[in-house]
Each structure stands twice: as C-alpha cells, then as structure tokens.
C-alpha positions as CSV (number, residue, x, y, z in Angstrom):
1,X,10.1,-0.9,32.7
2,X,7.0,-2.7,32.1
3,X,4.5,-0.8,34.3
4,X,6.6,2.4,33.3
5,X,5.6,1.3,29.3
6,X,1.6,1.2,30.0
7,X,1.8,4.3,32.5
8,X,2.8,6.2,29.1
9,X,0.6,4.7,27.2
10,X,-1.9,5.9,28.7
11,X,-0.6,9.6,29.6
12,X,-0.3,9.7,25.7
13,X,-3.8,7.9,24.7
14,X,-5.8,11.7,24.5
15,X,-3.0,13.4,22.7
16,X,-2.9,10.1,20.4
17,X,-6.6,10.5,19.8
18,X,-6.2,13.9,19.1
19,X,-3.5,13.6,16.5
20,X,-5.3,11.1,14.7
21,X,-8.3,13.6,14.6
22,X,-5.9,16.6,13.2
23,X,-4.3,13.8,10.9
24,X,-7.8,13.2,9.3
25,X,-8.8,16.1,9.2
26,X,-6.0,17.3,6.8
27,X,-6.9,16.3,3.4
28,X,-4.5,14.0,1.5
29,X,-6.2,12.4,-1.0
30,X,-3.4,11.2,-3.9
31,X,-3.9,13.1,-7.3
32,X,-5.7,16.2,-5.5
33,X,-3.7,17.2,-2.5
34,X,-0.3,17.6,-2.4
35,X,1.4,16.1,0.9
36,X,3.2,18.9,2.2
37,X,0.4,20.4,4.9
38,X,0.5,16.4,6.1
39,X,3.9,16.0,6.0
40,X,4.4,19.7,8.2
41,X,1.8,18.6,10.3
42,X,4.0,15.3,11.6
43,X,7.2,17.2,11.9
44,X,5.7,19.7,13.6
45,X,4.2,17.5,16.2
46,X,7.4,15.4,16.3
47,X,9.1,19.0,17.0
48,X,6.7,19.5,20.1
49,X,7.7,16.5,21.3
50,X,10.9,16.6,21.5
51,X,12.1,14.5,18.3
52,X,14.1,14.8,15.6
53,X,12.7,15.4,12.6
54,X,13.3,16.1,8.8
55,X,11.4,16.5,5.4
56,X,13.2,14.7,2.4
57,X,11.9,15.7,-0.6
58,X,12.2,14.6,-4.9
59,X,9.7,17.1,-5.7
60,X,8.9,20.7,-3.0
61,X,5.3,20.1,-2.7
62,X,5.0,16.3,-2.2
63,X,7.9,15.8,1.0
64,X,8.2,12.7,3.1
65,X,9.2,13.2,6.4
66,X,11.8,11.5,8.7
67,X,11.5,10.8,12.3
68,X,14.4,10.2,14.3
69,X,18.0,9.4,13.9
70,X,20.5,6.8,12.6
71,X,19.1,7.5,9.3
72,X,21.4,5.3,7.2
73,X,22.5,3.0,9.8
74,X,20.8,-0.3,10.2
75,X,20.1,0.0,13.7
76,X,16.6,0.3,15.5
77,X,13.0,-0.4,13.9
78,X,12.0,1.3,11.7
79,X,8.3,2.4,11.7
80,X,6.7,3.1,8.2
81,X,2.9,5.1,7.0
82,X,1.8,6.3,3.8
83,X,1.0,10.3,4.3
84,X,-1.3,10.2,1.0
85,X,-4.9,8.6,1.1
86,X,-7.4,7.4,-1.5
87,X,-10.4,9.3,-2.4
88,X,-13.3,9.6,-0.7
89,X,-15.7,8.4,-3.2
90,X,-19.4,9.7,-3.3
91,X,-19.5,11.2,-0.3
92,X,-23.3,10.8,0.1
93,X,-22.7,6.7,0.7
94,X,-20.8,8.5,4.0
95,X,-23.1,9.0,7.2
96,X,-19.6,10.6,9.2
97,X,-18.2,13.6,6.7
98,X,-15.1,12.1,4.9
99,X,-12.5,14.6,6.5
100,X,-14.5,15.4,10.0
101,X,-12.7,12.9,12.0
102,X,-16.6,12.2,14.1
103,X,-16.0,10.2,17.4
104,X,-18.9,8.0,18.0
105,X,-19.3,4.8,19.7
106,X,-15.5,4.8,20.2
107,X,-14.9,4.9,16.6
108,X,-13.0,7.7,14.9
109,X,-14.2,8.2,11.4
110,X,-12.9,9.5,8.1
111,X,-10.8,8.9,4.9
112,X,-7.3,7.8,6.1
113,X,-8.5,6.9,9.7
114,X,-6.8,3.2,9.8
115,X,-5.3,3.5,6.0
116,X,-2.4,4.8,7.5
117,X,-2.9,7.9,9.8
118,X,-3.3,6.1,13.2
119,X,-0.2,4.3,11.6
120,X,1.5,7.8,11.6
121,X,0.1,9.0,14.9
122,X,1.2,5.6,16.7
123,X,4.5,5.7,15.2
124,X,5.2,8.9,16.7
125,X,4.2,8.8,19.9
126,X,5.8,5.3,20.3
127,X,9.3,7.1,19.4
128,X,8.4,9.7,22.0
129,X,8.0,7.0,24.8
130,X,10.6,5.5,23.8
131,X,12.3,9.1,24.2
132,X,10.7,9.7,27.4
133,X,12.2,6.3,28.3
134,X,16.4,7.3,27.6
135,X,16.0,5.3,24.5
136,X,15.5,7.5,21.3
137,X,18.1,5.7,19.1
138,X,16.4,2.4,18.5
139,X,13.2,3.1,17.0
140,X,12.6,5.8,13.9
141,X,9.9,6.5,11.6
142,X,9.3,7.0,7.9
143,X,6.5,9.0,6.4
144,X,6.3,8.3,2.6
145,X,3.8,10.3,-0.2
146,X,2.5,8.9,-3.3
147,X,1.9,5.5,-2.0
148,X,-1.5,5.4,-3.1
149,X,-0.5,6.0,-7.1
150,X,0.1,2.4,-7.2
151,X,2.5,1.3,-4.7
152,X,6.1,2.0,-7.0
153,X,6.4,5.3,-6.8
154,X,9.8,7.4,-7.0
155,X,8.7,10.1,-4.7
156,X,8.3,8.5,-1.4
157,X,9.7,5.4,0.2
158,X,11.8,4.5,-3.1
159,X,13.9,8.3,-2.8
160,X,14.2,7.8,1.2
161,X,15.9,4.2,0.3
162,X,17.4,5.6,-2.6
163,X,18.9,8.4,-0.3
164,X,20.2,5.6,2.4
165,X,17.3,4.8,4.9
166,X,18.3,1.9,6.6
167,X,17.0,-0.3,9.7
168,X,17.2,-3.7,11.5
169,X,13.7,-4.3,10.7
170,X,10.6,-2.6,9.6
171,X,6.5,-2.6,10.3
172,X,4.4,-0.6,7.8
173,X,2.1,0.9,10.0
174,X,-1.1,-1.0,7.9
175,X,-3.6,-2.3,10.2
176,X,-4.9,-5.0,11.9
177,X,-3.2,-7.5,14.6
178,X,-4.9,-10.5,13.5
179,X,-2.3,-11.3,11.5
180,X,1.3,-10.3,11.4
181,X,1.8,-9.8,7.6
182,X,4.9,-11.5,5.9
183,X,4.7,-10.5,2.8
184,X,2.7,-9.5,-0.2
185,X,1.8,-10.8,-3.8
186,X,3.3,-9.2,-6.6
187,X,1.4,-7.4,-8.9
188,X,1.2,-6.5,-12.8
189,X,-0.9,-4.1,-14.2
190,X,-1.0,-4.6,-18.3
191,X,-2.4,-1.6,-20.6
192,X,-3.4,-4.0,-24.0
193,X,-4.6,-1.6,-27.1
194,X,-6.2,-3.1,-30.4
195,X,-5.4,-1.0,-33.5
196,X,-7.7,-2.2,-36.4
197,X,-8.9,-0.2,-39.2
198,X,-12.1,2.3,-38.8
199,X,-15.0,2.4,-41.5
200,X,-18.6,3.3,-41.5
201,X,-20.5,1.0,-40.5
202,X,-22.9,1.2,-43.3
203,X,-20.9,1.3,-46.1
204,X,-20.4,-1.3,-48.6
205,X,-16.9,-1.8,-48.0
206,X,-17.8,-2.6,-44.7
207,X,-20.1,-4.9,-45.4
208,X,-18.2,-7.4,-48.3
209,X,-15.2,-7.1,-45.7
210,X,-13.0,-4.9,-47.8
211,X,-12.4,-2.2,-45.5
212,X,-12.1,-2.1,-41.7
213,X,-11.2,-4.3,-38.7
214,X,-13.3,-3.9,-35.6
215,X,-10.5,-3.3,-32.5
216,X,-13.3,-3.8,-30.1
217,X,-13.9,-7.2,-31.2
218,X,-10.4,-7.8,-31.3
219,X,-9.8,-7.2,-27.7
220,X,-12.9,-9.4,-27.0
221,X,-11.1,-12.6,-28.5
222,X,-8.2,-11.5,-26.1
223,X,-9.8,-10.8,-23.0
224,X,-11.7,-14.2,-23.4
225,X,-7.7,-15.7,-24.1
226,X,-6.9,-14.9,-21.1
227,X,-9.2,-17.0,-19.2
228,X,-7.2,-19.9,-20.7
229,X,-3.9,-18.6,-19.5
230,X,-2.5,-19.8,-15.6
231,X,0.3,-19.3,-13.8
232,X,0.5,-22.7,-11.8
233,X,1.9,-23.4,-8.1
234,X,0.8,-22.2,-4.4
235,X,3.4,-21.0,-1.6
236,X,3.4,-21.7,1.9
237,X,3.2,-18.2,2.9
238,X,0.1,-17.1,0.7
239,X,-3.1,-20.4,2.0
240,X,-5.4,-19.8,-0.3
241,X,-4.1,-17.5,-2.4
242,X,-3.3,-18.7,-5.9
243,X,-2.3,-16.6,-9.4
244,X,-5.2,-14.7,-10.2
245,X,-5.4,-12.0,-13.3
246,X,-8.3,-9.3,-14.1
247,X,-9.7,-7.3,-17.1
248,X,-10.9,-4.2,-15.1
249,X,-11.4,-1.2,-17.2
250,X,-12.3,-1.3,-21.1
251,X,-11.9,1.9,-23.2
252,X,-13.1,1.8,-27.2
253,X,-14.5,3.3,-29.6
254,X,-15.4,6.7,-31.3
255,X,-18.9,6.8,-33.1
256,X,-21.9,5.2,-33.1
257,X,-21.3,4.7,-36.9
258,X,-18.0,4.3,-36.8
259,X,-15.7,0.7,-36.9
260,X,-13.4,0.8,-33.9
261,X,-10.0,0.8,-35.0
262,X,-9.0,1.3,-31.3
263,X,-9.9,-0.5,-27.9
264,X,-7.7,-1.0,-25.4
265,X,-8.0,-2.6,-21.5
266,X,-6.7,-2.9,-18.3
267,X,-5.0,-6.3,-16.9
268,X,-4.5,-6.8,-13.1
269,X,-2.4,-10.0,-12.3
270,X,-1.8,-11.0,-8.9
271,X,1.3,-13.2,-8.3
272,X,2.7,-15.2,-5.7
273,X,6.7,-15.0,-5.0
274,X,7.4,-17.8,-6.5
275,X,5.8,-17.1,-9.9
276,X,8.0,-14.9,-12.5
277,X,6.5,-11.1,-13.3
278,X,8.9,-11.2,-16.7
279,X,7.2,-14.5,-17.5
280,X,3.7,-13.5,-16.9
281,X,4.8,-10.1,-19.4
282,X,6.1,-12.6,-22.2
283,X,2.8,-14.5,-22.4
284,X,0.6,-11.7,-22.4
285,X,2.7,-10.1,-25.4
286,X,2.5,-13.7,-27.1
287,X,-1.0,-14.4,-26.5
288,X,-1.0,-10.7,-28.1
289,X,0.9,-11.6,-30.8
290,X,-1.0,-14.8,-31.9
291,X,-4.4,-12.9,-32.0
292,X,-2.7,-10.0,-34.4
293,X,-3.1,-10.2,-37.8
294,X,-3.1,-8.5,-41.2
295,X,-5.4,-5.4,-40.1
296,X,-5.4,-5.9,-36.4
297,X,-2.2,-5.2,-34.2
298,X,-2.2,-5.4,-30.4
299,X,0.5,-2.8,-28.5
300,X,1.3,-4.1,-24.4
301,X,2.2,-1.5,-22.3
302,X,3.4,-2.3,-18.5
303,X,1.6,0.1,-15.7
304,X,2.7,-1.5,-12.8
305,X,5.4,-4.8,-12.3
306,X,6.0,-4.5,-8.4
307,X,7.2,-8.4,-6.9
308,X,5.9,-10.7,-5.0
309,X,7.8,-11.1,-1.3
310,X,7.6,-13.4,2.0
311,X,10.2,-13.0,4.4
312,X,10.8,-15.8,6.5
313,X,8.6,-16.9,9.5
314,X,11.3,-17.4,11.8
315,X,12.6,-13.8,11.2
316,X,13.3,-12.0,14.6
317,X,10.3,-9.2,13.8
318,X,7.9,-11.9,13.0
319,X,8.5,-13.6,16.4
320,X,8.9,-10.8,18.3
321,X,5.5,-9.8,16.9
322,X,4.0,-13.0,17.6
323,X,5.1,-13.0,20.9
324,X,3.5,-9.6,21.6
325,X,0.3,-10.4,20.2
326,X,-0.5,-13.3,22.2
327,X,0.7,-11.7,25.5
328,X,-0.4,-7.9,25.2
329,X,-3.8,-8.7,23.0
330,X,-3.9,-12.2,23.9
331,X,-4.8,-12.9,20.4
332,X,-2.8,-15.9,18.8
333,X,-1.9,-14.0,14.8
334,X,-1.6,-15.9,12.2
335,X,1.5,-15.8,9.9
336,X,1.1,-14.9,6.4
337,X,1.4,-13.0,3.3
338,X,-1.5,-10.4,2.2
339,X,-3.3,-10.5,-1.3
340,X,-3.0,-6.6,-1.8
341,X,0.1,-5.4,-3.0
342,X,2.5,-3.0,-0.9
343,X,5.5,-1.0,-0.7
344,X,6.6,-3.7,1.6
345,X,8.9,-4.9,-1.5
346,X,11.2,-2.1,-1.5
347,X,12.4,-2.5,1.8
348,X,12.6,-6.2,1.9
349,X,14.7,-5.9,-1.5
350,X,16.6,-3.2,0.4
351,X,18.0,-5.7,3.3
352,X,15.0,-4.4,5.7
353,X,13.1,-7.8,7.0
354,X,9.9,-5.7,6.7
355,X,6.4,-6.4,8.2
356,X,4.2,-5.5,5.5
357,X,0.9,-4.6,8.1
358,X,0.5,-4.5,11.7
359,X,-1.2,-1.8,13.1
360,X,-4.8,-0.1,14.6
361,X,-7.6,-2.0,14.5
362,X,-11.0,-1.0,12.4
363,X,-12.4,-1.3,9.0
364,X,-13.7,0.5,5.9
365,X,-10.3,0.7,4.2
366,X,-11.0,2.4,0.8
367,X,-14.8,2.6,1.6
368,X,-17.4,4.7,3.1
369,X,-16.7,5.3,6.5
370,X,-13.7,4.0,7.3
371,X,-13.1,4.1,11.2
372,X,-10.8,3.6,14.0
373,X,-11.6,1.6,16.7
374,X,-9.6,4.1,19.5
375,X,-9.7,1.4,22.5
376,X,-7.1,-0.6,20.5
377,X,-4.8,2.3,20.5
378,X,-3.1,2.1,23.9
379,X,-2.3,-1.8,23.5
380,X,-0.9,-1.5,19.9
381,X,1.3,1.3,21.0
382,X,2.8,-1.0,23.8
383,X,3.3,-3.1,21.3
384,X,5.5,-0.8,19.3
385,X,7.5,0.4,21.8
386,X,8.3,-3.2,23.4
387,X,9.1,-4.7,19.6
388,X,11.7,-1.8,18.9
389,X,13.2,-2.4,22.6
390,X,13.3,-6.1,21.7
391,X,14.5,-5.9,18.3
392,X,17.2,-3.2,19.6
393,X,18.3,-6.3,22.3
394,X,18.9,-8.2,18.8
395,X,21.8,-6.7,17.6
C-alpha cells in the first residue's frame, strides 16, 4: 500500500500542477466574480476523474460544490477550500500577472495559488487516489464560496452544514505544514458612529458653544478609551497570542466648514477561546455610553462576532497529523492555534474535530505574488491520502 500511495502521487503530480494552473487562472476574487465558473471547474474535473460530485447552492450564481459521498454521515475526512479569493491589489506591485498562473523557479504564481486553490486541487486528486485505491468512501471534499466576506457567511460552508455535511474529522485545505493548526481566535468587528450636531464653523454660535458638537472629536476621546480597555488571560493553545483590538478604518465628516455631526470607525478585536465575544460587545457599548452626552450619542453596530476555538491536542487528526509530518516531511509541527480568524468554527461547533490549516507550502497570502512552491505538492498529497486512511481505521 505504501509504495502503491507514492507511485500515484507521482502519476498525478503534472495533472496536479495543471489544475492548480487552470484553478488560478479562473478569476474568483469575492465581491467581483461570482463562484460558479470555479465551482464548474472542480466538478467537472472531479467528473473526469471518476468522482462523485454535486453543486449545493443558497443563491444560482455563487454554488459550493461537493466531492464524494456519505454526505451526511459522519464517516471519512472531510477535506475543506474556500473557492473565492481576495483581491489582487495594485497589480503593478506584481512582477507574475495576478491570474497567469507563471511557473518559475518551481513556483506557481498568482492570486489564490496557496490561499486555497492548491487546497482544492490536492483535495481532489487525494479522493481520486484514494478511488484508484478501492477506497472512495472515506475521504470527501467540500468547496465553499464567500469565505473571503469575512469568514461567517450563510452561502458557503454554513448552508452545506446547515444542509447536513458531516464527517469524522476535517482539514481546511489552508497552508503550510509547519504547524498543524488547532484552532483559531475569535474575532469581533465593531462599526462605532458619533452623532453630534453640525454648524458652521465660523459662526458665532459655534464659537460661544451654543450650537454644534463635533462627532469627530467625539470618536477621538473613544478611540483613545479603548486603549485603556483589556481582556485579560492567555490559553495554552494560542503562545504568544493575547487579546488584542484595532481601530482600522475612520469615516467623518462632510465640509470643510462644516461641524461633523457624524464620524464613525471600525473595531477589530481578536480573542482567545477563553475570553467572552458577548462580554467584549457589553463594554464597547458601555464605554460608548459613558462618552455620550447631551449633544453627542454613540450607535454600536456588530459586523462580524465569529468565536474563538482549540480543539484538543490529543484529538485523533491532530496526532495522525503529527505523525505524518515528522515521517513523510520529516519536519517535527508544532501544535497550535492561528491568530487569523477562520471558518474552522463552524465545523468544530458542528461535532467536526476540524484542522483549521494544513496544506501546500508557499507564501504571499493576500499580497503581491503569492506562490506555490510545487515540489511540496507530491508529499502533502501523501499526506492526505494516508490521514483519511488512518482516520477511516478510527472508527
């Protein structure tokens, strides 16, 4: 079986290659392209291959796409990859086109490359060895859109759960083997609006104080609150990782003569499991409420309130993981949670002991020329198909 597992490997390492070159170079980017050429494009593959295959759709244009069988059963690993990518950014910072999918050096370049399509591409071909090898039932795959919107979308791997996906245990397809990713911090993204009063700012009025309250210097005194506001503890899964929050985008004003009676900002809050997202909410809204007064009134609105998870290390994944790090890419992982924020949540919440990143190796994740290094492709495949064989063994 073993020699058997890295003679397919590498009978499938040029169509791999290949597929992450068509998957790059079909555009993806979340908030311009829809996800339905993506989402054809793996189930028509999967189709030439020989696998089952399905798109699952809340909305026509934007389906996910399901890989396999045993759907609802919690059976098999289940392999998971965000179809959607971020922007490419100003292009001209890129010396490999953003959606060319350039070879050079052994690198394949382009948006998407290792943020997740080589997550899709591996995932696929991993079920087809797997088919290849009388063994189709214990692995599947799960292509989900609208990841990129913020991580807590409806459309993509909340309506697959939603609809009954299921599994023993779960790797989203993120990458990097360096560390075999546990968990995630949870994360709260706070829209906070001033409303004061607008005036001109040369009138009288203005001047002896009688009209007008400036929103923008309202928000000041809050944004500058909230560098006296902590969220204390650590957890075991997150070293060096604490509670961390952000101002990160400012909107105000109307006129250059004009008193501001609106301003409003952006808080990003990064949690650890352990801390409490409804907590974090409450003192935001009472530091709002203490800074409001006769003429100035703050509004909080939540963007984003996704959890903070860390399954256990001793989980069979983790270990299985672990194991097939040190002997397939002799490299000893370490065991811990990520700072970024995933939809690693959803399945842990769902029963799924989820891996929230193991994958391709590379760099350039949400930057300019973001590549694939291809030579770890064979050895991260093996390490797919031995972990659903091994977590199939579990049952």
């Amino acid at each position: 079986m073993e020699e058997r597992i890295k003679e397919l490997t590498q009978t499938y390492n040029q169509p791999l290659i290949d597929f992450c070159q068509e998957l790059v170079r079909t555009p993806s980017v979340n908030g311009k392209d829809f996800e339905s050429a993506i989402s054809s494009l793996v189930a028509t593959r999967a189709k030439e291959l020989g696998l089952p295959q399905e798109l699952i759709a809340l909305e026509k244009d934007r389906p996910n796409v399901f890989v396999g069988t045993n759907f609802d059963k919690k059976a098999g690993l289940l392999f998971v990859a965000h179809l959607d990518t971020v922007p490419t950014g100003n292009e001209s910072k890129w010396k490999h086109k953003p959606f060319d999918a350039e070879i050079e050096d052994g690198k394949l370049f382009g948006r998407g490359a290792i943020d997740c399509k080589a997550g899709i591409a591996l995932s696929i071909y991993a079920l087809k060895i797997l088919h290849d090898l009388g063994r189709p039932d214990i692995a599947k795959f799960a292509g989900v859109v609208d990841e990129e919107s913020g991580a807590d979308s409806k459309l993509g791997a909340r309506y697959l759960l939603d609809k009954g996906l299921n599994a023993q245990a779960a790797i989203y397809a993120y990458p990097g083997i360096e560390t075999v990713t546990i968990g995630h911090r949870g994360l709260v993204r706070l829209w906070i609006e001033a409303q004061g009063e607008a005036a001109h700012t040369g009138s009288k009025s203005w001047q002896d104080g009688t009209k007008g309250a400036n929103a923008i210097e309202a928000l000041a005194r809050f944004i500058n609150g909230l560098s006296d506001f902590t969220m204390p503890g650590t957890h075991e899964a997150f070293p060096g990782y604490t509670f961390k929050h952000t101002p990160t985008i400012v909107q105000g004003g109307s006129g250059e003569s004009i008193v501001p009676d609106k301003a409003k900002v952006l808080v990003d809050a990064r949690l650890l499991p352990n801390h409490n997202n409804e907590a974090y909410i409450q003192a935001i809204r009472d530091l709002a409420k203490k800074l409001g007064g006769e003429k100035i009134k703050f509004d909080v609105q939540i963007k984003t309130n996704i959890p903070g998870v860390a399954i256990s290390p001793d989980e069979k994944i983790v270990q299985i993981l672990k194991k097939l790090d040190e002997e397939v890419m002799e490299v000893k992982p370490e065991i811990r949670g990520s700072g970024p924020a995933s939809e690693g949540y959803m399945f842990d919440k769902a029963g799924i002991p989820t891996i929230c990143g193991f994958g391709a190796e590379g760099d350039g994740v949400h930057a300019a020329d973001e590549y694939l290094k291809l030579d770890s492709l064979p050895k991260i495949l093996e390490m797919y198909v031995k972990a659903a064989i091994e977590i199939s063994a579990q049952r």
